[in-house]
C-alpha positions as CSV (number, residue, x, y, z in Angstrom):
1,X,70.3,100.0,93.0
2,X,68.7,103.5,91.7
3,X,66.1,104.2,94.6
4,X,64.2,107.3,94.5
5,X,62.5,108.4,97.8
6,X,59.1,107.8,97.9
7,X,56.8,106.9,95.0
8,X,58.5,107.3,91.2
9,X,55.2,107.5,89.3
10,X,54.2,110.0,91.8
11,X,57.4,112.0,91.4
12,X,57.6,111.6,87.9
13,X,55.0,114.0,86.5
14,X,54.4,112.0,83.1
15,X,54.5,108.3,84.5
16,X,57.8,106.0,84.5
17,X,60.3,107.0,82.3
18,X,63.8,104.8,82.2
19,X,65.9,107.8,81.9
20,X,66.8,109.8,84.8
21,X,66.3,113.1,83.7
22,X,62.8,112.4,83.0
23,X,63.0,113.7,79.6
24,X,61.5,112.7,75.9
25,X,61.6,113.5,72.8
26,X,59.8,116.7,71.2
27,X,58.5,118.2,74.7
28,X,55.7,121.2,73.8
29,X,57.0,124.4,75.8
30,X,53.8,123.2,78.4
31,X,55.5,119.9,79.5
32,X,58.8,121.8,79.7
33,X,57.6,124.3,81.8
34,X,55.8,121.4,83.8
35,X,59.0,119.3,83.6
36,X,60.6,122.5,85.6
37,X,58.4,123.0,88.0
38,X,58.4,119.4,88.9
39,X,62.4,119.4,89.0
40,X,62.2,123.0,91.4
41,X,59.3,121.1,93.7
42,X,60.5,117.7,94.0
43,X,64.2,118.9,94.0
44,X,65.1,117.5,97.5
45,X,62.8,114.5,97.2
46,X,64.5,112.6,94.0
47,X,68.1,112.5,95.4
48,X,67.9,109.0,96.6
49,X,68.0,107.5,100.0
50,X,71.6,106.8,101.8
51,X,72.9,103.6,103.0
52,X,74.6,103.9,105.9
53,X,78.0,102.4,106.0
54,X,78.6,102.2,109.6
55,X,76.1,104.6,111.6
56,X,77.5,104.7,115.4
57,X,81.3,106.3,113.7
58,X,80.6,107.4,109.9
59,X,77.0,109.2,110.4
60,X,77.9,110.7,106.7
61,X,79.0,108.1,105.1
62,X,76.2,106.1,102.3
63,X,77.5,103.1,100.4
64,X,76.0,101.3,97.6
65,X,76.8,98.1,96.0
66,X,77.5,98.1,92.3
67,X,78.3,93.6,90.5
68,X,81.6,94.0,89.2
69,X,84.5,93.2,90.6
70,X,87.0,94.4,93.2
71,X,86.9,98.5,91.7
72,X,85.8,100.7,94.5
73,X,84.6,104.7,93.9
74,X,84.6,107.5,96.4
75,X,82.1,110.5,95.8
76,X,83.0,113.4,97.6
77,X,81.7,116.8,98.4
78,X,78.4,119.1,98.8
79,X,75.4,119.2,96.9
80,X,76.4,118.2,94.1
81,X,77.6,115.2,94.8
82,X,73.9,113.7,96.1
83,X,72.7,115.4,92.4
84,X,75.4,113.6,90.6
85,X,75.5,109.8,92.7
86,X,72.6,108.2,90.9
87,X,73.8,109.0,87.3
88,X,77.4,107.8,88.4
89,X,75.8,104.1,89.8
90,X,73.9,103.6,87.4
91,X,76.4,103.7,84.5
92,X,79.3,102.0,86.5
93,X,77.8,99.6,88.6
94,X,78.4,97.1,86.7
95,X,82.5,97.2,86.5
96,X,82.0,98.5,90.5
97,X,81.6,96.9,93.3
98,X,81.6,99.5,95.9
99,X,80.7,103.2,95.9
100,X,80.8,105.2,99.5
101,X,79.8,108.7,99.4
102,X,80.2,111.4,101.5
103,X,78.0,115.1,101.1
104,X,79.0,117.6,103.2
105,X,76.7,120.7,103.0
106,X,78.1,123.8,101.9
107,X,81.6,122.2,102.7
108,X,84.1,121.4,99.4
109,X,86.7,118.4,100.2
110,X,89.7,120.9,99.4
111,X,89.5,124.1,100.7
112,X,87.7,125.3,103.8
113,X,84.8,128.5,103.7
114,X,84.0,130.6,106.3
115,X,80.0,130.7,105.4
116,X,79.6,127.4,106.9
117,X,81.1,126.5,110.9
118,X,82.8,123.2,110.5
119,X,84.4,122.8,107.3
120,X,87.9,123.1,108.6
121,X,86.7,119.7,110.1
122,X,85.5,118.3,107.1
123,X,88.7,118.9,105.4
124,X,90.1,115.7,108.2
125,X,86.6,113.6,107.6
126,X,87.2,113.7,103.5
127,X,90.4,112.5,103.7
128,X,89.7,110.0,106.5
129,X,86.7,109.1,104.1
130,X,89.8,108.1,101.4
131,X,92.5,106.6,103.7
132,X,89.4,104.2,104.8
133,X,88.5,102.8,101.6
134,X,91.6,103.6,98.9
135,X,89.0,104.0,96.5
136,X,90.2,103.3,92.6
137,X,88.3,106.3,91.2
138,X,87.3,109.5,93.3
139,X,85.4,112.1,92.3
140,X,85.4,115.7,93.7
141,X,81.4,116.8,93.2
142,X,81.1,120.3,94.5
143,X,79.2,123.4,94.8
144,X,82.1,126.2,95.1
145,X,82.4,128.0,98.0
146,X,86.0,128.4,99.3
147,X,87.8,127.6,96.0
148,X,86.7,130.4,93.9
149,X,86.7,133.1,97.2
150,X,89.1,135.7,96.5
151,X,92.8,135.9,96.1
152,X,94.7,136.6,99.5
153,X,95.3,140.6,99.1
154,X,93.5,140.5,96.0
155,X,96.3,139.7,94.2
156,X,96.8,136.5,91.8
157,X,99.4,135.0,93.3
158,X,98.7,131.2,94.2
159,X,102.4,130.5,95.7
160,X,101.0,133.2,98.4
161,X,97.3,132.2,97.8
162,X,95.6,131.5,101.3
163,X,92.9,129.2,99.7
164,X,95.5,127.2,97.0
165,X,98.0,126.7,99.2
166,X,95.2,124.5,101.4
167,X,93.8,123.2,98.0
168,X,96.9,121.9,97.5
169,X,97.9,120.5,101.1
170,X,94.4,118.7,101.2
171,X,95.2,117.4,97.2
172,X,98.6,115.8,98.7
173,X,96.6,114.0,101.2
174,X,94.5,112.2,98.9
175,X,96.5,111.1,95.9
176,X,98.4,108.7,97.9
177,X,95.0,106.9,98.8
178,X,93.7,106.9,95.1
179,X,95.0,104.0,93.5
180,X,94.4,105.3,90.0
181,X,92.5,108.3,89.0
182,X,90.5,111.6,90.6
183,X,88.1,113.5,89.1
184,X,87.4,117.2,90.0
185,X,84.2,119.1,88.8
186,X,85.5,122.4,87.6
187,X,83.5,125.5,89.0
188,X,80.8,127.0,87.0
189,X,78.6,130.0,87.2
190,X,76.0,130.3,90.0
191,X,72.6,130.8,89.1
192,X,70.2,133.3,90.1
193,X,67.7,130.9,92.1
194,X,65.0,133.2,92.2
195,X,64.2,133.7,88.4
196,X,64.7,129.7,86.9
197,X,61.0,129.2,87.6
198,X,60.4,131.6,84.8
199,X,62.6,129.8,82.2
200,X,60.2,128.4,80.3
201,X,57.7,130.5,80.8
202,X,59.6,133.8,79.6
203,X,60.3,131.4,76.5
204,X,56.4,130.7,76.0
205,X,56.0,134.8,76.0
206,X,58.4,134.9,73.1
207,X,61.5,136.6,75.5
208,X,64.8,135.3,73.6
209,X,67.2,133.2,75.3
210,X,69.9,136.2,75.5
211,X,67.9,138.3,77.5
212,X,66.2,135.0,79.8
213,X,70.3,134.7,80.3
214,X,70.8,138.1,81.7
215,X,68.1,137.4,84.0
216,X,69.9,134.1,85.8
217,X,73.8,135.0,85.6
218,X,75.4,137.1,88.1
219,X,79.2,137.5,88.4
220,X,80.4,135.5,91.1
221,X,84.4,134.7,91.0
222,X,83.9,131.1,89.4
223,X,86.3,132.1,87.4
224,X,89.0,132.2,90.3
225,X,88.0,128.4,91.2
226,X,88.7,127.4,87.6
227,X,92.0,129.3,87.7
228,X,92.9,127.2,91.0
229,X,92.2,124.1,89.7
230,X,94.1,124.4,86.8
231,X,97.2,125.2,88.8
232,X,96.1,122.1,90.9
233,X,96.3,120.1,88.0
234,X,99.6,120.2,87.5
235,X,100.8,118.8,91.3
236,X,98.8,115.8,90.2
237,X,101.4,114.3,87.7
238,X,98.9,112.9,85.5
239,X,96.7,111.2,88.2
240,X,93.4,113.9,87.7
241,X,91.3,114.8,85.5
242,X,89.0,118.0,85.2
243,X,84.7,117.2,84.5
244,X,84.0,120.9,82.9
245,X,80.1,121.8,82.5
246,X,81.2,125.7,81.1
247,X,81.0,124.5,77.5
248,X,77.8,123.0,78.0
249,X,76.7,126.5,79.0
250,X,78.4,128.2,77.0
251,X,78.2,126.7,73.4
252,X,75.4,129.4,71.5
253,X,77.0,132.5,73.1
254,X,80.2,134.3,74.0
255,X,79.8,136.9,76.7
256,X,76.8,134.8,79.1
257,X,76.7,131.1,80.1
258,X,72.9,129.9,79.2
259,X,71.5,128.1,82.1
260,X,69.2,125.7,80.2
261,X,68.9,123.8,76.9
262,X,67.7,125.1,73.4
263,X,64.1,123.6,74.7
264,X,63.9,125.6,77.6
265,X,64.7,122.6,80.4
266,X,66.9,124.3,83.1
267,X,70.2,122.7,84.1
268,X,69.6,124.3,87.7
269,X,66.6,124.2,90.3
270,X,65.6,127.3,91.7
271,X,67.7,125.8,94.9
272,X,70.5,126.6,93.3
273,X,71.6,122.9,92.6
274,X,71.8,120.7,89.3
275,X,69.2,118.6,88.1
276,X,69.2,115.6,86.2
277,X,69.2,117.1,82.8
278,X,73.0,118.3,83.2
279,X,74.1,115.3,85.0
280,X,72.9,113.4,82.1
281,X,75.6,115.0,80.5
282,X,78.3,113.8,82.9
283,X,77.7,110.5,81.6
284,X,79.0,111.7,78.2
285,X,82.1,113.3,80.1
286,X,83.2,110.2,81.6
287,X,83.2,108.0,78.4
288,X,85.5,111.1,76.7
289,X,87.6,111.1,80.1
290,X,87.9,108.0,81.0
291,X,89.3,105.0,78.3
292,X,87.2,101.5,78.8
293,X,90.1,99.1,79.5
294,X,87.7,96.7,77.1
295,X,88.3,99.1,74.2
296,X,92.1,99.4,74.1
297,X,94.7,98.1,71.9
298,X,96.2,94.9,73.0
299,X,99.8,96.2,72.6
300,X,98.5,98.9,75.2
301,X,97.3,96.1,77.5
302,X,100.0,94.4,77.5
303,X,102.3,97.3,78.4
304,X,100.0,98.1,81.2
305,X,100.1,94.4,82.8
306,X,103.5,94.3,82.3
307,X,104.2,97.0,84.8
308,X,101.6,95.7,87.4
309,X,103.1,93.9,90.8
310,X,102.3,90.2,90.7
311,X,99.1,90.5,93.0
312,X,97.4,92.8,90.8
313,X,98.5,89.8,87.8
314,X,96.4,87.7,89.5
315,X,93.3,90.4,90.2
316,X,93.1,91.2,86.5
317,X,93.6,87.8,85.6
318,X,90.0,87.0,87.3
319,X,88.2,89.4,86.0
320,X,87.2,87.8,82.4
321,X,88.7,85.8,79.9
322,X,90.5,88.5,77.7
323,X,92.0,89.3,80.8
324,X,93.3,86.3,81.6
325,X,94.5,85.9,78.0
326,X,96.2,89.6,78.5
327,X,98.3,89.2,81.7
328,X,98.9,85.5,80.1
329,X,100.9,86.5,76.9
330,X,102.2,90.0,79.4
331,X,106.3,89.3,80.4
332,X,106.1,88.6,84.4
333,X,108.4,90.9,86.1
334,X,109.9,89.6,89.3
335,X,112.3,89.7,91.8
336,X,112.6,85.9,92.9
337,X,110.1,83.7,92.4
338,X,109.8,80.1,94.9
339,X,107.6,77.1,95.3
340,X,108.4,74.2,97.9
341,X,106.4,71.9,100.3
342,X,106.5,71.4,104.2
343,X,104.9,68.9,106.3
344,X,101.7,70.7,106.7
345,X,101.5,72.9,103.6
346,X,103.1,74.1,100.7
347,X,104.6,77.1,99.6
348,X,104.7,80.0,97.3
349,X,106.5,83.1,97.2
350,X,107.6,86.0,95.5
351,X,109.4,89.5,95.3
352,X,107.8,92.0,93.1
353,X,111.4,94.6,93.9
354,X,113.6,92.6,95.8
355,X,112.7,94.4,99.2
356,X,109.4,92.9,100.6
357,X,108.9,89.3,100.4
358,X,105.1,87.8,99.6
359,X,104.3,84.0,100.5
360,X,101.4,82.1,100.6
361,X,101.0,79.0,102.4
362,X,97.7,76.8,101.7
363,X,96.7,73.9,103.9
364,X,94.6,71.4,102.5
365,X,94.8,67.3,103.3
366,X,92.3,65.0,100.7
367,X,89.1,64.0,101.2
368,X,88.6,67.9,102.9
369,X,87.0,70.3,101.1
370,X,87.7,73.6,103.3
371,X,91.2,75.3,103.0
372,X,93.1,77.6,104.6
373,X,95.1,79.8,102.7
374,X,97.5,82.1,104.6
375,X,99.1,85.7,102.9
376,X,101.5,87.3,104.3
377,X,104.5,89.7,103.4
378,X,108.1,90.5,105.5
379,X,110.9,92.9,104.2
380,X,114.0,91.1,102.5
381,X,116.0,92.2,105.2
382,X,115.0,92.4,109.2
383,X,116.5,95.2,110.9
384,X,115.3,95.2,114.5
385,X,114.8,98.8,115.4
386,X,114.7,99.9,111.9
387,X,111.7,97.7,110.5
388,X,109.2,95.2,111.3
389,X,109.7,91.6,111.0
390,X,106.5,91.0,109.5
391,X,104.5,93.7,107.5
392,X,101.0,92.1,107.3
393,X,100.0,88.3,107.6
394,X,95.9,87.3,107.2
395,X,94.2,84.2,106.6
396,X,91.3,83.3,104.9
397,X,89.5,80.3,104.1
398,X,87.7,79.1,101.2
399,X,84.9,76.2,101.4
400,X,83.4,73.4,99.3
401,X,86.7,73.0,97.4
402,X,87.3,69.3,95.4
403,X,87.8,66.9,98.2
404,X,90.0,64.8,95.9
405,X,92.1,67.6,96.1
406,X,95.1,68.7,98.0
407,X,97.7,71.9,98.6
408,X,99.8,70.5,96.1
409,X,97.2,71.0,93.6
410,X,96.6,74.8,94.3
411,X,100.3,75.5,94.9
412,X,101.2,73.7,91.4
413,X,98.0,75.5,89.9
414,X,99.3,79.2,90.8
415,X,103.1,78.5,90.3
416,X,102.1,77.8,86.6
417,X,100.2,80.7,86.3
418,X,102.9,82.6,87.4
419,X,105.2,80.9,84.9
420,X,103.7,82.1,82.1
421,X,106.0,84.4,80.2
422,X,108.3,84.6,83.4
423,X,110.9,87.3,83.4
424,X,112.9,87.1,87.2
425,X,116.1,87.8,88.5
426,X,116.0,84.8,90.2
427,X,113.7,81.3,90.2
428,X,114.3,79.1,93.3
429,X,112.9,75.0,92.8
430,X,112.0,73.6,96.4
431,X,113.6,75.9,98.4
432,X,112.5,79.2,99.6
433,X,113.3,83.1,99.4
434,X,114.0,84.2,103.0
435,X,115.7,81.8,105.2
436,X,113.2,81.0,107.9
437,X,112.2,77.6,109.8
438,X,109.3,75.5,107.8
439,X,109.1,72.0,109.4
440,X,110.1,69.5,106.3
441,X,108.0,67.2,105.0
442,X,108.0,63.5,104.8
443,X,110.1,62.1,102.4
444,X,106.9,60.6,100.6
445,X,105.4,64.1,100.3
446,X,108.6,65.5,98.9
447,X,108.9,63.1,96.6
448,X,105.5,63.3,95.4
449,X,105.6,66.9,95.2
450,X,109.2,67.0,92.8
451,X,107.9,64.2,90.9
452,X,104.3,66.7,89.9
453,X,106.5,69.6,89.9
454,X,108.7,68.6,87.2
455,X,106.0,67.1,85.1
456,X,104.4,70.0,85.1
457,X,107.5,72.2,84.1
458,X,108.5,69.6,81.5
459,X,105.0,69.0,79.9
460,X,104.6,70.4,76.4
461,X,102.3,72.1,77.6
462,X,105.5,74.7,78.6
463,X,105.9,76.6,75.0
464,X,108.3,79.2,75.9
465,X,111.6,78.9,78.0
466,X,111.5,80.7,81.3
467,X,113.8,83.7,81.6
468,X,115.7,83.7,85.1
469,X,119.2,84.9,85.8
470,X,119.5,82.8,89.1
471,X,118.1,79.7,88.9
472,X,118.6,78.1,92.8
473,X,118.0,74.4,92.3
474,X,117.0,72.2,95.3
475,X,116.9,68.3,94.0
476,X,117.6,64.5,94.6
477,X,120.1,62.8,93.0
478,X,118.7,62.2,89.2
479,X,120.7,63.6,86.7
480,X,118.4,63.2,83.9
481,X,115.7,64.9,86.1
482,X,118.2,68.0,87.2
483,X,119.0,68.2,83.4
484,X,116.0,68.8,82.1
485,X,115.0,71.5,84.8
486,X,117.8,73.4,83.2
487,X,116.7,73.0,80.0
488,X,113.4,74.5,80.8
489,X,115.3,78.3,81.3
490,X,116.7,80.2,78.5
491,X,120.5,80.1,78.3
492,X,120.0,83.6,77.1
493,X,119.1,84.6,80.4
494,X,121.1,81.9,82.7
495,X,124.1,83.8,84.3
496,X,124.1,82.0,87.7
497,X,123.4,78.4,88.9
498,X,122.7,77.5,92.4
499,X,122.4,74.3,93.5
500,X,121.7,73.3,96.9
501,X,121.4,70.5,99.1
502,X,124.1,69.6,101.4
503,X,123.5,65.8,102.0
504,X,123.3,65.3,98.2
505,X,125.5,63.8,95.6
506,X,125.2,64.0,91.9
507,X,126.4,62.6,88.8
508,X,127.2,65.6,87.0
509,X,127.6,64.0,83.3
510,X,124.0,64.9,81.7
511,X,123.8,68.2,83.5
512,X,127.6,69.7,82.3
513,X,126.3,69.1,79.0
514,X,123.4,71.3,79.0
515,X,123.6,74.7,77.0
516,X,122.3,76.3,80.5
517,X,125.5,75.3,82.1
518,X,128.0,75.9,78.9
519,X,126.8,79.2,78.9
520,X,126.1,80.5,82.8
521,X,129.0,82.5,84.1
522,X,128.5,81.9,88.2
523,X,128.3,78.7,90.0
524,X,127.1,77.9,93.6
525,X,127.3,74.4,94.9
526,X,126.4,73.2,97.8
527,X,126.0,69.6,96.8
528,X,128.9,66.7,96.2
529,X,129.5,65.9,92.7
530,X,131.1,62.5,91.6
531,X,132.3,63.1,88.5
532,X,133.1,66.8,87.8
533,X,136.7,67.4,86.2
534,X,138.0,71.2,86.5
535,X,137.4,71.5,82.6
536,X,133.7,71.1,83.1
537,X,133.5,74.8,85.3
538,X,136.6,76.3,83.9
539,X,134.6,78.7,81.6
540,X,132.9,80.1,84.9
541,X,133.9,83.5,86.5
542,X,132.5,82.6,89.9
543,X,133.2,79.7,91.8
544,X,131.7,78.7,94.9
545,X,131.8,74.4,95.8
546,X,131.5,71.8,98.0
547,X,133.8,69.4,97.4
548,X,135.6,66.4,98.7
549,X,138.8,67.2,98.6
550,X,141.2,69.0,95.6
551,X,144.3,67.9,94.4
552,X,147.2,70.4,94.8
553,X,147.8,70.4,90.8
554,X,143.9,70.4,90.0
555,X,143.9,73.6,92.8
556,X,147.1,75.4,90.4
557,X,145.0,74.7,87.2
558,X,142.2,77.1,88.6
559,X,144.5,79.6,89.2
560,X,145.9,79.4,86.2
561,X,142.5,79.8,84.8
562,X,141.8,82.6,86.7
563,X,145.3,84.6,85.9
564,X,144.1,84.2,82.5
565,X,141.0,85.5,82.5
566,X,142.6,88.6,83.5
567,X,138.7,89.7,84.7
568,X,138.7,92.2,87.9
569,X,136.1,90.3,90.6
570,X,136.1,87.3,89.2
571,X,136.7,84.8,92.2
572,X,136.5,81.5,93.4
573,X,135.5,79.6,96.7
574,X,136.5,75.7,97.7
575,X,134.8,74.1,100.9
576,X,136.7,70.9,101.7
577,X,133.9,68.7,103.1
578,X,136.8,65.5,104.0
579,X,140.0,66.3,103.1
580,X,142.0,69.2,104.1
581,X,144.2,71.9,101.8
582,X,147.7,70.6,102.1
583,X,149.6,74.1,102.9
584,X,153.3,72.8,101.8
585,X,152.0,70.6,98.6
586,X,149.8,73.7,97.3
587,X,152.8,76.2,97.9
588,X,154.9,73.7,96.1
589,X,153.0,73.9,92.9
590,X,153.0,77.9,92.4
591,X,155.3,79.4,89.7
592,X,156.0,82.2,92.5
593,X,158.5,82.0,95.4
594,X,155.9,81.6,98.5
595,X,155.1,85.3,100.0
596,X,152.2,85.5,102.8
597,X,150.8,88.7,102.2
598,X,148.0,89.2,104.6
599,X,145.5,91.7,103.7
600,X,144.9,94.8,106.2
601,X,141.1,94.5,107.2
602,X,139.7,97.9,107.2
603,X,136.6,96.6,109.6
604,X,136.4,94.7,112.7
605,X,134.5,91.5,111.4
606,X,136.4,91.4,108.0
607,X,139.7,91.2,110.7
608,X,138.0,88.8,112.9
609,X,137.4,86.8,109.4
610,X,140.7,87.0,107.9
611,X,142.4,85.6,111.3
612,X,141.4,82.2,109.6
613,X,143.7,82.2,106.7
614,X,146.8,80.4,107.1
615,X,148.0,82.2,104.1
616,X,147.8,84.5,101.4
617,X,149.5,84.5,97.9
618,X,149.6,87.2,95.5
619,X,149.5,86.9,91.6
620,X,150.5,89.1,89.0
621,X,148.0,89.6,86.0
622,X,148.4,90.2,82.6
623,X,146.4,93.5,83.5
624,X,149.6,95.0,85.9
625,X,146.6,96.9,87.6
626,X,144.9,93.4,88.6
627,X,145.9,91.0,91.0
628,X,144.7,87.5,92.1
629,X,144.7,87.4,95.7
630,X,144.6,83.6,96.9
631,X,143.3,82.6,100.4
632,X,144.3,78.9,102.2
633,X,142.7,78.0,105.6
634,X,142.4,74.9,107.0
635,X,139.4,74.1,105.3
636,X,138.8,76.5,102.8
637,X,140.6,77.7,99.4
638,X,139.5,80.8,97.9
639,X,141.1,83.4,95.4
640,X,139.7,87.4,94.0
641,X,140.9,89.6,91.2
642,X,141.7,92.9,92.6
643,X,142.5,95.8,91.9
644,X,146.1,96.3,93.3
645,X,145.0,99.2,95.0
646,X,142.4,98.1,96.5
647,X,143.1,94.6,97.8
648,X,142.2,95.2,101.3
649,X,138.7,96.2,100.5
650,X,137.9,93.5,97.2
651,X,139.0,90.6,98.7
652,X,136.4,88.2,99.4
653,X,137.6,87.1,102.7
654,X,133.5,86.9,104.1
655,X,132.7,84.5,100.9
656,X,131.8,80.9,102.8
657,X,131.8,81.9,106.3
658,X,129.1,84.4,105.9
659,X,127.2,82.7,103.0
């Protein structure tokens, strides 16, 4: 990984040594002056060789391979960056896997000089350099030019500041390709190149370090860089850090920086660049700077996991067993959630926010041992002109996989990984988020698939209840099966039930009696239920069911229900899958004189909508500010709680039709 250009022991004036500054313990003032020499000679030579990332577009670009896992690092700058990139691999390579790097001389990555012809053009290949790889960590390594050049007008003013304001403009392009932290080298005194030769030397004649000092520092305007990067600092919003050498030189005096330790080994090579001694110290910097996710509290962990999106779940999860344990005992914060099976795959997907959908479909038959798993992600919501059906869609495939195996293993495997400690808005059994064609599967598969499916979610293996406000329930016709699924979710957390699947009919005398539907407040039901009696969903606020048909005095109890509850928005929706509302029977059982009040549609497909009610009925509420507006079409009952003045607007005419 470290390779030095040419021949180590012929570099390294003393033989091999493991550290990379080359230096040991209790050095006579001879070897330190030889130990100088060698670092002013060989300066050049000892930087390292570059691998070229892709020669015929990046020329500049070197990459090097670090054995951990997905964590990528960007280097980027002048001099200092080549003088600083072996220190960096070799203590990070193993929790990094990739580390490009890209030295421009005499050019800094976010301001522009004059001195050098070019730089302007850097600025784009830096950032390009970023956008390419969305590094994790990047680190700003320069020798200052620009940034410390004077103020525009000579006058401290940054808002107005020629270089700042492009320090800042460059600084906005790179955060957003940073996933988590950068790193900036603040500026430090220049040396006088000339005169480091005589470090040790001047030291052997007895010359104190004070005066060796006056001798090397000249004032330069470092001080201006330092004063721009602190401003910098704070348009970062906690995503930079500052790597500051100026205590280092500064720590035995108060007026001069010294340019070399109390033995006499220089920080600087008479080419004006740093040598290995100082960047030994960087290594220090980073351990202060930078927390080792291994060394922090498991409360903090857990916080941390908690807020990741579901991909990144799975990335840590990978990356040891700790991990695994952390994001396994870390609340799972989803939008939706939903596993099913098709005729050629099966099916997971998930919302981290509601608006972009993720789903992975993995194809796998027994006795194979390839699969192909297939990612891809759409919005929630297609709006042709305004989005993109699909964002991204990729396929990979992984080999030599259990032949006894199949996709229902894999599918099963990650949806009970992503179980664990399960926190969603909404959980959807055999069905799927975004309503799109999947060819179903035979009626052997789908069987199979429910009948694994629910002994995993049943095993006792399941500790904790799963926390879902939606559950949206896709099953055959056991009771006792349907029951325990809800039983699995917390009724703390239960508000809504959907249950789906037209050409069904259940029993509903196990599932009425589960706390999970006592306590939920909504209902959706698409299926046919044999045995429900109004008392069994009269504590709901929302209604929406299939049913059969509805006798007229069965219908006047739900209103009655709903008067009652006196609750503005609570509502309720009856399909008629055989029978028809009977107009004349259902008008015959208000406590009202019949009045058809037809609601004023203040848009053109809310009127279109409406034209389908044969009649609306008004109700007076206990609340004289509520009323309950009831619907009657020729197949369809439904009734709102307004506000009385704003019935036009509340009523739920699209519930159903637009469902």
């Amino acid at each position: 990984m470290l390779v030095f250009s040419g021949n180590s022991e012929v570099l390294n004036p003393r033989g091999r040594i493991s550290r990379l500054d080359f230096v040991r313990n209790n050095m006579s003032i001879d070897e330190v002056i030889e130990l100088n020499d060698f670092y002013n000679k060989h300066n050049l030579d000892i930087l390292g060789d570059c691998i070229k990332r892709n020669p015929m577009t990046h020329p500049k670009w070197c990459e090097y391979e670090g054995d951990g896992p997905a964590i990528k690092v960007v280097l980027l700058g002048n001099s200092y960056t080549w003088n600083h990139h072996k220190m960096i691999i070799q203590e990070c390579r193993h929790q990094v896997k990739n580390f490009t790097m890209d030295s421009e001389e005499g050019c800094e990555p976010l301001a522009a000089t004059n001195l050098f012809p070019g730089c302007d053009k850097k600025l784009e290949d830096f950032s390009a350099l970023l956008k390419a790889i969305r590094p994790h960590y990047a680190f700003i390594l320069s020798r200052f030019y620009a940034v410390a050049e004077p103020f525009t007008n000579n006058v401290m003013d940054l808002e107005n500041d020629r270089v700042f304001l492009q320090m800042r403009a460059q600084l906005r392009r790179f955060l957003p390709n940073i996933r988590q932290k950068l790193y900036i080298l603040d500026t430090i005194p220049r040396v006088i190149d000339q005169n480091v030769q005589n470090i040790g030397r001047d030291l052997k004649k007895g010359v104190s370090p004070e005066e060796i000092s006056k001798t090397l520092y000249t004032s330069d305007g470092y001080e201006r860089g330092r004063l721009r990067h602190a401003a910098l600092l704070k348009e970062c919003f906690g995503k930079c850090e500052i790597i500051d050498y100026l205590p280092l030189l500064t720590k035995n005096f108060t007026v001069l920086p010294q340019f070399f330790d109390d033995s006499g080994i220089s920080y600087f090579t008479s080419l004006g660049h740093l040598n290995r001694k100082i960047t030994k110290k960087f290594q220090i910097a980073m351990s202060k700077l930078e927390p080792i996710w291994q060394n922090l509290p498991i409360h903090f962990k857990t916080s941390c996991v908690e807020k990741l999106d579901y991909k990144s779940r799975c990335s840590l999860r990978k990356c040891s067993k700790l991990d695994m344990h952390i994001v396994d005992i870390s609340s799972n914060h989803l939008n939706s959630l939903a596993i099913n099976t098709y005729e050629n795959y099966s099916f997971l997907s998930w919302s981290n926010d509601g608006d972009t959908i993720f789903s992975v479909k993995y194809f796998k038959n027994l006795g194979e041992s390839d699969m192909k798993i297939e990612f891809s992600a759409s919005p929630s919501i297609y709006l042709p002109g305004k989005n993109q059906k699909s964002i991204f869609k990729k396929s990979i495939f992984l080999e030599n996989l259990d032949p006894d195996s199949d996709d229902l293993d894999f599918v099963l495997s990650d949806f009970k990984i992503a179980q664990k400690k399960l926190n969603c808005k909404k959980s959807i059994i055999n069905d799927f988020i975004l309503k799109e064609y999947h060819p179903i599967a035979h009626p052997d598969r789908t069987m199979e698939f429910r009948e694994r499916l629910l002994n995993q979610m049943t095993s006792s293996g399941q500790k904790n209840q799963l926390k879902s406000e939606i559950l949206h329930l896709k099953w055959h016709k056991n009771p006792e099966e349907i029951a325990e699924i809800l039983k699995i979710f917390d009724s703390k957390n239960l508000k809504k039930l959907e249950f789906s699947d037209r050409n069904a009919t259940w029993q509903m005398a196990e599932i009425v009696k589960t706390e999970q539907w006592i306590k939920a407040e909504q209902l959706w039901m698409e299926v046919m239920a044999e045995d429900l009696k109004i008392e069994d969903f009269r504590h709901f606020s929302e209604i929406q069911m299939h049913i059969r048909d509805l006798e007229e005095k069965d219908l006047w109890s739900v209103i009655q229900n709903f008067r009652s509850k006196n609750r503005h928005g609570a509502s309720f929706h009856f399909t008629y899958r055989q029978g028809e509302p009977d107009l004349q029977r259902i008008l015959a059982t208000f406590d009202v004189v019949p009045d058809d009040k037809p609601i004023r549609a203040a848009t053109r497909i809310r009127s279109i909508l409406e034209r389908r009610i044969n009649h609306t009925q008004r109700f007076q509420m206990p609340n004289p500010d509520l009323t309950l507006v009831v619907m009657i079409a020729d197949k369809e009952v439904w009734g709102t709680v307004c506000h009385v003045a704003n019935v036009d607007v509340e009523a739920k005419v699209e519930t159903g039709m637009l469902r």
